[in-house]
N, C-alpha and C positions, 0 to 999 in steps of 0.2 A: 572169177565170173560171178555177176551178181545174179538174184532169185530169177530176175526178170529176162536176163539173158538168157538163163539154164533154162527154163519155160518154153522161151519161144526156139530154144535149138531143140526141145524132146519132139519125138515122134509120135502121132497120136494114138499109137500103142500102147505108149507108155503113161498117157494122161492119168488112170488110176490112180496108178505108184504115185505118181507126181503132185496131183489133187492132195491126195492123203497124206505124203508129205510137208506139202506146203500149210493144210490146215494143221498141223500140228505144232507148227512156229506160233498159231495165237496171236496175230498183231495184223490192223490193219492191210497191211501191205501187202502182206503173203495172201490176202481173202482176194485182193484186188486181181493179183496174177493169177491165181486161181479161177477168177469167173474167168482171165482174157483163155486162161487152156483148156474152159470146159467148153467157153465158147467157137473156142477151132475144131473141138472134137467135135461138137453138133455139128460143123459142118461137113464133114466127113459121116456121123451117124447120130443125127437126133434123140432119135430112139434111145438108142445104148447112155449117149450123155444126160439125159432128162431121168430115165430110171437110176443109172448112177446117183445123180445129185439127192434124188427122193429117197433113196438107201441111208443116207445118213443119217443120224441123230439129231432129234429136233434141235433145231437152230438158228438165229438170224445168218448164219454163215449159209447152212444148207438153203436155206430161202432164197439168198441172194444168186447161188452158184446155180438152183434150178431155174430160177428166171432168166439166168442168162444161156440159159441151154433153148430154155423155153423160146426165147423172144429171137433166137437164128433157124430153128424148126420153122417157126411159125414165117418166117420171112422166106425158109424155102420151101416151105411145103405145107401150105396154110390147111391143104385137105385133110392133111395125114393128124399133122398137129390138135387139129379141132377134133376129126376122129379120138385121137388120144385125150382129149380133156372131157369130150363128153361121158367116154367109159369110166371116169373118175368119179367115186360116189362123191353122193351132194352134199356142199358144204360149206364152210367158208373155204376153206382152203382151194376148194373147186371155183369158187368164185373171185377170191383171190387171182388165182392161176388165169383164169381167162381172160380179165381185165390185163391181165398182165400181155398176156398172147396178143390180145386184138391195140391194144396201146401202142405194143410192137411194128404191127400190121399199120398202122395208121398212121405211122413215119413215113412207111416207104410209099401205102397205096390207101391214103382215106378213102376212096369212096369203095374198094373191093371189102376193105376192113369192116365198112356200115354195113354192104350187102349181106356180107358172112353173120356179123351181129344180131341182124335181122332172123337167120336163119336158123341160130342156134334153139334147140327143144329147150325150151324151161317157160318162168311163169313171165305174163305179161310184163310183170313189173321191171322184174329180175331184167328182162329183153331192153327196154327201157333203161336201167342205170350202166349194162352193158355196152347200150348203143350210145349214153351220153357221154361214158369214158372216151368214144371214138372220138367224138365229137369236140370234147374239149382238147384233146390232143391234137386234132385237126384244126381247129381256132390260133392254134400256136402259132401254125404256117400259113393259112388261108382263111382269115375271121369271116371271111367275104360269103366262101364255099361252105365253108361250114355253118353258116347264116343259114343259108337257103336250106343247105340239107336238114337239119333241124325242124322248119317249119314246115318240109315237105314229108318228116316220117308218119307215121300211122300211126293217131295216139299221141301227136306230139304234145297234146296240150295235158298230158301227164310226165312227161321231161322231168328229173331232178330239178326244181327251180335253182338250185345250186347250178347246173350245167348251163341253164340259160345266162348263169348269171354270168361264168366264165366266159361264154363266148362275147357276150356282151363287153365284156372288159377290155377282151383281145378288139374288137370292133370297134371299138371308143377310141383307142388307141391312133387311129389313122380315120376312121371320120364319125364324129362323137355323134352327130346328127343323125348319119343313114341308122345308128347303133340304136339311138331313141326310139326311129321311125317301126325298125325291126321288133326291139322289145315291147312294144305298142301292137304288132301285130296278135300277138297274145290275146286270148278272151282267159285265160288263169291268171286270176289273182298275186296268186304267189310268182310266178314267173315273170309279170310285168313290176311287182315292187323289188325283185331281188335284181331282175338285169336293170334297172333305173338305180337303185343304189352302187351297182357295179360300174354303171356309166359314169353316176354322178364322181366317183371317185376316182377312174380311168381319167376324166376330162378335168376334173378338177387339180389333178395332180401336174396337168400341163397349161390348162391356161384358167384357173380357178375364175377371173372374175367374169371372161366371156363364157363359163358354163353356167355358173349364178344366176348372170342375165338372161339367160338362156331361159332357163327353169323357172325364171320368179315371172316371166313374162305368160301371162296365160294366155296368148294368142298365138302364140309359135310354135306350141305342139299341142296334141286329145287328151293331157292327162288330169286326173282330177285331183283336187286339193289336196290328198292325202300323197298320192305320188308325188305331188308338185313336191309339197312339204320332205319327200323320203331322198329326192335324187338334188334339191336344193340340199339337204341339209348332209347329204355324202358331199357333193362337191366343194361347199364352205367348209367342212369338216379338215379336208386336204388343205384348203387353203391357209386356214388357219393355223395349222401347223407351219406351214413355208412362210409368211407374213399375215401374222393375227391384225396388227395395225392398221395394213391396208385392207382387211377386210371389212374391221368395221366401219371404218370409218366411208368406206361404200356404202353398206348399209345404210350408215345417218345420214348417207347426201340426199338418197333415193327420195324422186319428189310424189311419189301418188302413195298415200297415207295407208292403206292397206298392206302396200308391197314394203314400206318400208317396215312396219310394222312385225311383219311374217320376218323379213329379215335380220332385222335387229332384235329379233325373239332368238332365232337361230344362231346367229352373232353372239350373243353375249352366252350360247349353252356352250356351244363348241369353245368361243375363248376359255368360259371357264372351265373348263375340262384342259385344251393345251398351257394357253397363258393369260389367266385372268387380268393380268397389269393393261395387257393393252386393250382392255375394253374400261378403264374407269374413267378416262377422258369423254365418255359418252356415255356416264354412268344416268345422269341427271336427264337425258332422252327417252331412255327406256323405260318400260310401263312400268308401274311398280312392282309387279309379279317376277318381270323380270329383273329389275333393281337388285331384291332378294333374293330369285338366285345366283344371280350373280357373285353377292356379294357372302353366301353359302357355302361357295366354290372354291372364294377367294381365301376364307379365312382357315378350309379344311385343306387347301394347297398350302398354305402359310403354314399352318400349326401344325404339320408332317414336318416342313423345314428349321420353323423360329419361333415359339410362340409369341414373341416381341415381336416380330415382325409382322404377325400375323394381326397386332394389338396397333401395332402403327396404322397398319391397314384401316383398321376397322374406326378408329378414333379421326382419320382423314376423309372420311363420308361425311355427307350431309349429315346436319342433326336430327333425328326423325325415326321414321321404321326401319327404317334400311338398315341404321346405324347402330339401332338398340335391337334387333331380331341377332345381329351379324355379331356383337357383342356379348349376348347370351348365347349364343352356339359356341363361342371361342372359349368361354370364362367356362363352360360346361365340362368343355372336351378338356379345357387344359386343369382344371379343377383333377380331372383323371389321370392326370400323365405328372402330373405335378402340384400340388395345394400351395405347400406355403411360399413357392414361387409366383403363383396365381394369387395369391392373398397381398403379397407386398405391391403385383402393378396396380392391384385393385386401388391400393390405397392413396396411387398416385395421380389417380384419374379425379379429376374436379368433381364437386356436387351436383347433382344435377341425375336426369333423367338417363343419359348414358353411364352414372355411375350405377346407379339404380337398376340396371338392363343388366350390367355385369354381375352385380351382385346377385340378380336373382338366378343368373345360369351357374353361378359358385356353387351356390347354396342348394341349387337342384341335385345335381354331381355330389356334393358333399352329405346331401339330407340322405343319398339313397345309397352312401358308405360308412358311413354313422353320425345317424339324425341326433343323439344325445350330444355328440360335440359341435354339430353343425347351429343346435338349438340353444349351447351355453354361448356361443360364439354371437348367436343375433339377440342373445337376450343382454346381453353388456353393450349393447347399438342402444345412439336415442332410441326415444319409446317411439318418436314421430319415424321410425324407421322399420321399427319393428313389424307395424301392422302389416304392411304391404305382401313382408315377406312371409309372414307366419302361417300366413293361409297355404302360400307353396310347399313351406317344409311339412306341414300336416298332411297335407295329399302324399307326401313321400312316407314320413311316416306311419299313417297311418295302417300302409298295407303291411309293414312286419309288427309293429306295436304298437298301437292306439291306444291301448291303458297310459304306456309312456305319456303317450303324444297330448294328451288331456290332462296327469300332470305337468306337464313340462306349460302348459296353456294357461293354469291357474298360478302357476306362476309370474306370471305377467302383469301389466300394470291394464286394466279397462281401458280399450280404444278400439273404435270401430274395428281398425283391422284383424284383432284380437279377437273381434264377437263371431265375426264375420269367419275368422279361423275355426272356432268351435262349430259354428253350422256344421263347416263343411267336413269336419271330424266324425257330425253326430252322421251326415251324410254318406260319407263312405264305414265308416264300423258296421254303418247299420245292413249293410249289403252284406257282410262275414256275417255281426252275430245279432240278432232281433233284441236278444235279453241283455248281454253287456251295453250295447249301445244303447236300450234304454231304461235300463240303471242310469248309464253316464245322465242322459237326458235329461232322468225324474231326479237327482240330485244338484242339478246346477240349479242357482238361486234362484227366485222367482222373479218372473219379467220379462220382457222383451229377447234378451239372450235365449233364455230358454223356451220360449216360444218358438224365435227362429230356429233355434237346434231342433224343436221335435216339427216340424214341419220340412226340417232337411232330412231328419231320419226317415220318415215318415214315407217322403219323395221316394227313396230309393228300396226301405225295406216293406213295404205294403205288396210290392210288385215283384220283389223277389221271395217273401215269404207272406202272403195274407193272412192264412190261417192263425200264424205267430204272433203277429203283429194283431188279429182281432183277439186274442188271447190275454196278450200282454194286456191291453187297453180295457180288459173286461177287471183285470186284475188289480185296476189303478185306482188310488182314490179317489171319489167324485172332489170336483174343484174345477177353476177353469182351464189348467192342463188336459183335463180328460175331456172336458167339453169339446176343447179345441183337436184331438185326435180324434173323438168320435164321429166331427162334424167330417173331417177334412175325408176320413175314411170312409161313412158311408156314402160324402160323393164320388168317390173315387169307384166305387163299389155299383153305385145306381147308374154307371156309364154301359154296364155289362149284366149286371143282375139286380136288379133295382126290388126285384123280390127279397133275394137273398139278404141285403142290407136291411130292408123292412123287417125281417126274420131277424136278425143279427141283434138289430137295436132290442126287439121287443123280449126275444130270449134272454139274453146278455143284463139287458137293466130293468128290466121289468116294467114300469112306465115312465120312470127317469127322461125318457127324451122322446117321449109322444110329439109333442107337435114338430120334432122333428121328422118321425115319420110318416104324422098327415101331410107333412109337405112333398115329403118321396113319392106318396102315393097320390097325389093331387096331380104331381108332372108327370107323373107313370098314366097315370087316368086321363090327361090331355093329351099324350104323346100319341098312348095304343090302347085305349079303354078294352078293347075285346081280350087285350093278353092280360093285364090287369085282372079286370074281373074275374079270369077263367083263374090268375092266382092265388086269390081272394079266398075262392071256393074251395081250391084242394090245400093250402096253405097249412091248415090244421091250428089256424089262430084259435086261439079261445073266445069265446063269446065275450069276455072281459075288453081281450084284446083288440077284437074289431068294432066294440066301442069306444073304444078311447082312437079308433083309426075314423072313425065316421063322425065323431061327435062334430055336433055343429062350431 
């Protein structure tokens, strides 16, 4: 005789023995027979079987074996039952257990199940995720009845939006419309966008392209553009799973420029998330925002799979943004996963602007796992190749070694892109250190380079450190370097304190750059002559000082 025979011949005297028994086998199956003989015993004595089951040692076994004592209690004797769950201190386990009870109750008798729900002492809330359990249990069997009862509780419009959303799904199911009309009945936020993505995906899953229409149509139901967009983009979602092709290609037929718009934005997020291939036959339609992520999508699905594949992809787009953005994401991520496999297709791809797109998403990926090889590697490139990129390895560089990153710069042969790289060196160093960066700075040759370099420092370290930076520049030798820091700082300076730069110059240089500061004080004195003057007075300028600020 098998466990399950022996079981259902014991007498339910003997359940105990026999429970305890059988949980001692340890395997599914014995747990199974187990709940069916604690469950016969509850019907004979609830009580006795529900206390039993909670006597045992924490357990998913004991959990499973008191629910099923619970849930034939609660079926005959809902009073007694609830009596017994209420005297259970508060808790999860107390909450737990209830849901369990009334879930029970709501197979056999939803609306007695609600009323009782209703009744139970605890906090409003708690009553509410109580009565939504009924409620989606009741949706199972009657989406219909459990509609109405919903929107008729006390409070409803605090419902789990979760619970709305269930019912709503069950309601979708047989008529998607009254389901819309219901979850619209809603003034919560939350409960009208979570039962609209519940429907869009209930309807979507049965006849995707009449829920689309459905939704994209702003005439046929109250909801506003954000819904429209929430339960459109649930039901294309479904669709696109079961046939992507034919979705978008609805999308593109769609003749009023708006709708088709909205849809072939959603169109082309859903394909590229299930199967980006069948939306590149409509690639050339979509807006450019969309083009890109599309083709985003495309190449991060690929390059999980093939990165060749992913490299096909990207190389059979149009020539352009699309193609060079989609290019540098691919050559980035696969530069990670693989270099000098990424290095060989590089070098198979033609001259040109998409070679150039790959080579700089390599070189980003490679600048930021070691820029010393990444930067022997573009210095043996023409020079006509070099500039473009040097400027990017430096932004990478920059942030762990910038000493490096400025040798590795003086290395190089003078070309725009070259100069154009040290700015942007003096630019970020200068934001870590005021004094390295302008060393680097006051060292580079005299000229145009070093001009733009200390106007890129200048840009970023003024405003992250000014004190440092008016320091350094007090420090500097007069020439036209310092001319040109002095200038650029005390305008920077007269946007906010047009005193203090006044002060600055006159302290700092003595009258080295007077008529600079009659000019601060000329627009100071046109702008707010009363704040002016009153500065004038407490400033503590020298009598020297405020004639060389007045002098005709």
């Amino acid at each position: 005789m098998g466990l399950y025979e022996l079981a259902q011949s014991l007498e339910v005297k003997d359940a105990p023995a026999a429970v305890a028994c059988l949980l001692s086998h340890r395997n599914p199956e014995a747990i199974v027979i187990a709940c069916q003989l604690v469950r016969r015993w509850a019907m004979a004595d609830p009580a006795a079987a529900v206390a039993y089951a909670r006597s045992l040692k924490r357990s998913s076994a004991r959990d499973q074996l008191t629910q099923a004592a619970l849930q034939e209690w609660m079926l005959a004797d809902p009073a007694a039952a609830i009596k017994w769950l209420e005297a259970l201190p508060a808790g999860k386990e107390k909450d737990q257990w209830r849901r369990t009870a009334f879930e029970s109750l709501a197979n056999k008798d939803p609306k007695a199940a609600l009323s009782l729900a209703g009744s139970v002492r605890t906090g409003f809330l708690k009553k509410l995720r109580l009565q939504g359990s009924v409620l989606e249990q009741w949706a199972m069997s009657d989406p219909s009845a459990a509609a109405a009862a919903a929107s008729q509780i006390k409070g409803s419009k605090d419902l789990p939006a979760e619970t709305w959303g269930r019912i709503a799904s069950q309601l979708a199911a047989t008529d998607p419309k009254a389901a819309v009309e219901w979850v619209t009945s809603s003034t919560e936020a939350g409960q009208r966008i979570i039962g609209l993505k519940s429907v869009g995906e209930a309807w979507g899953s049965v006849d995707g392209q009449a829920a689309a229409a459905y939704f994209l149509n702003r005439t046929s139901s109250s909801l506003n553009r954000d819904e429209r967009t929430v339960a459109l983009g649930s039901a294309m979602h479904v669709w696109a799973t079961d046939d992507p092709a034919a979705e978008i290609s609805w999308a593109a037929s769609l003749k009023d420029p708006a709708d088709r718009k909205l849809a072939m934005q959603i169109a082309a997020e859903v394909c590229g998330e299930v199967d980006p291939r069948a939306a590149l036959p409509y690639l050339q339609s979509l807006a450019p925002e969309d083009q890109s992520r599309l083709g985003r999508q495309m190449v991060d699905l690929l390059l999980e799979e093939d990165p060749s594949s992913g490299l096909k992809f990207a190389v059979s787009l149009p020539a352009g943004d699309v193609q060079n953005s989609s290019l540098r994401r691919l050559f980035s991520q696969w530069a990670s996963l693989d270099r000098s496999t990424a290095m060989a297709s590089l070098s198979q791809l033609p001259e040109g602007q998409a070679r150039e797109a790959a080579l700089s998403g390599l070189l980003h990926e490679w600048g930021r796992a070691d820029p010393a090889e990444a930067g022997a590697y573009l210095a043996a490139l023409p020079h006509e190749q070099q500039g473009p990129h040097a400027r990017k390895l430096v932004q990478v560089w920059a942030l762990t070694d910038p000493t490096a990153a400025g040798k590795w710069l003086a290395t190089l042969p003078q070309t725009e892109g070259r100069d154009a790289a040290i700015a942007t060196l003096a630019l970020s160093w200068g934001a870590s250190s005021v004094d390295q960066a302008g060393e680097y700075v006051a060292n580079l040759p005299p000229g145009n380079v070093q001009s733009n370099a200390l106007m890129a420092f200048l840009g970023t370290s003024v405003s992250k450190n000014p004190a440092k930076v008016r320091q350094w520049i007090a420090g500097f030798p007069s020439g036209p370097l310092r001319d040109g820091a002095v200038s650029y700082v005390s305008l920077v300076m007269k946007r906010n304190d047009p005193g203090g730069a006044i002060q600055w110059l006159d302290t700092s240089f003595g009258g080295a750059y007077s008529e600079l500061e009659r000019l601060l004080l000329q627009e100071w004195l046109l702008a707010d002559r009363r704040a002016a003057s009153k500065w004038i007075e407490g400033s503590g300028l020298s009598a020297e000082s405020k004639s060389r600020l007045f002098k005709p």
